[in-house]
C-alpha positions in Angstrom: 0.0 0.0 0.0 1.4 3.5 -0.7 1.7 6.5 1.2 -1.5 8.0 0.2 -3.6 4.9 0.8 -2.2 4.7 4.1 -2.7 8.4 5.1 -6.6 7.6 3.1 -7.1 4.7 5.5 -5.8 6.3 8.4 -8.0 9.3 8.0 -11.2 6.8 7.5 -10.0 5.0 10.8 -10.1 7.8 13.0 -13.4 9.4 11.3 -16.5 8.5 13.2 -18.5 8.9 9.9 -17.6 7.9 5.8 -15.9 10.5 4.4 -16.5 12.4 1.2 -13.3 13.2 -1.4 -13.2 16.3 -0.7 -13.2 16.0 3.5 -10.7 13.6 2.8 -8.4 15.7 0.7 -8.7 18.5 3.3 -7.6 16.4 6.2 -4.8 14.3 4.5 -3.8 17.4 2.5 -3.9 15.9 -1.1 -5.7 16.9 -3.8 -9.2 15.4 -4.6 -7.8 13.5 -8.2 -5.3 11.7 -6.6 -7.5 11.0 -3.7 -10.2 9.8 -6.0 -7.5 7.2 -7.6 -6.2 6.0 -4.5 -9.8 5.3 -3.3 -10.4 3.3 -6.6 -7.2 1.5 -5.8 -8.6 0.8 -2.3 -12.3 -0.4 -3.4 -10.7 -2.5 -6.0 -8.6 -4.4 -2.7 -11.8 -5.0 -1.4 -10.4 -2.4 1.9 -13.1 0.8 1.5 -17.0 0.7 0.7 -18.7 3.4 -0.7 -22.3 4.9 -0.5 -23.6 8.4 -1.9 -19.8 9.2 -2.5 -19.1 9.0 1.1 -16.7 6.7 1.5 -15.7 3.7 5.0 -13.4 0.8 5.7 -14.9 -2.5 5.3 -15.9 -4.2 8.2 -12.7 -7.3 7.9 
């Protein structure tokens, strides 16, 4: 996993809600593109679900 998807995963760890791209972005200071492909990285590993573009980890 690379840096991003670890600070993306992080960040949805410690949220008590899913997160949308952009509330990601702000708190992991990234932009929302590369956000956006790191999450479709992440949903393609089977790590994140997403719902109305708000996205979790999945319950392992």
């Amino acid at each position: 996993m690379g840096k991003l998807e670890s600070q993306i995963v992080s960040a949805l760890q410690n949220s008590d809600k899913p997160l949308t791209i952009s509330e990601i972005a702000l708190q992991i200071d990234a932009s929302e593109k590369k956000v956006y492909r790191s999450l479709r990285k992440l949903f393609a590993k089977g790590k994140i679900d997403g719902n109305n573009r708000r996205y979790k980890l999945t319950q392992e």
